[in-house]
N, C-alpha and C positions, 0 to 999 in steps of 0.2 A: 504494500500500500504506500501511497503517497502521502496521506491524510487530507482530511477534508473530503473522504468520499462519503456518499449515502452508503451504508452498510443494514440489510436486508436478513432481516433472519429467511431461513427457507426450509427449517426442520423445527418440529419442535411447536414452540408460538411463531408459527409462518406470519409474515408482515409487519411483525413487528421491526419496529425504522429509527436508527440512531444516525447520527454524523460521526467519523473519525478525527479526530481529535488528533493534529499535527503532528505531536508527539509520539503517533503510531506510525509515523513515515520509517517503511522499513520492515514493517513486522505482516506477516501474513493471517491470512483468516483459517478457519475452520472451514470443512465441506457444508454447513451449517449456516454457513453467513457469504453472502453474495454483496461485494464493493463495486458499489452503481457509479461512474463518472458517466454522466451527460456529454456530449458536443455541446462547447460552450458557445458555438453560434447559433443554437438551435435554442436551449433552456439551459439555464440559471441551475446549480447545485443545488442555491438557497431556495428556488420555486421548485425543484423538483424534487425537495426535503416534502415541503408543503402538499405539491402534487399524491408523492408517496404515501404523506400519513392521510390523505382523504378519505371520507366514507368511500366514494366511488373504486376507487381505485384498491381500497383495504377490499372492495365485497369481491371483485376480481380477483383477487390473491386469493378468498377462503373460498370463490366458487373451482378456482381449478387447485385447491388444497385436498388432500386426497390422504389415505391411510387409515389404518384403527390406531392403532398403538404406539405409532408413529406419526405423525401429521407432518406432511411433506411438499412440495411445491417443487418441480419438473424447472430446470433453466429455461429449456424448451416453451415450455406453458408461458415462465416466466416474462419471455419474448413477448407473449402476443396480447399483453396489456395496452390496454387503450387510452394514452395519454392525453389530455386537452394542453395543446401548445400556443398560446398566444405569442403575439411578437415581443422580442425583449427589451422594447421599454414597458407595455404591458408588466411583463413578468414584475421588471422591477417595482413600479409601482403598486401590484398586487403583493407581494414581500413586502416592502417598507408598512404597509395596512395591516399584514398580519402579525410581524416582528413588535409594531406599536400592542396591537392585541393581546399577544401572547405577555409581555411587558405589564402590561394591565391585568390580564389575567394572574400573572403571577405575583404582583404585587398584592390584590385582592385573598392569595391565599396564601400569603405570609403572614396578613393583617388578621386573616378568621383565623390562624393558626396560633400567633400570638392570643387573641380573645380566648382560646379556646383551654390553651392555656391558663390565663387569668382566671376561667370562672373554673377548670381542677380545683385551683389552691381554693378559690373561693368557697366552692363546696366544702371540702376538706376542713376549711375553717368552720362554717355551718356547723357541718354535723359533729366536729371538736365539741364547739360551742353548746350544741343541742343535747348531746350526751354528758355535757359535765354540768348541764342544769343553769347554764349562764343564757340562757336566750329569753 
């Protein structure tokens, strides 16, 4: 790998979709994991991170996902995914929308996480409190 590819589980939990991470420049994968590089005049790594994790494209991977006891996905198969390619200024400013999103989204559950937090101890205090008759 180079890093910065789309890395594709394909055994296992098939579609499941990470990025590689720079740092893995050098190191190989597993029969299990498929490292997607796009043509960069065609689509964006970063639009086709997005593309990959989509409903659409996820229900494609579980309808040609196949096995009992194994759950598996064909390279083959893998090929004949149907990708929506807009032009790449498109792409990008479809990226910049979801990056802001995702940004927001994760700020939003760092904040219920914190709250969630808070109200642990809070209980905790409570029912301290309610069992030693101080309430």
């Amino acid at each position: 790998m180079r890093g910065g590819e789309i890395l594709l589980c394909v055994r296992g939990s098939t579609g499941t979709v990470s990025v590689a991470s720079t740092e893995l420049s050098g190191a190989n994968v597993t029969r299990g994991i498929v490292p997607i590089r796009f043509d960069r005049n065609l689509l964006t790594q970063d639009f086709g991170y997005y593309v990959m994790t989509s409903g659409e494209i996820q229900e494609q991977i579980r309808e040609k996902t196949y096995g009992a006891a194994l759950m598996q996905i064909n390279i083959r198969d893998l090929r004949q995914v149907t990708l929506f390619v807009p032009p790449l200024k498109e792409q990008k400013a479809i990226v910049a929308t979801l990056d802001n999103l995702s940004s927001g989204t994760q700020r939003l559950a760092n904040l219920y996480q914190r709250k969630l937090a808070v109200l642990a101890v809070l209980k905790k205090s409570l029912l301290y409190h309610a069992f030693a008759g101080k309430l």
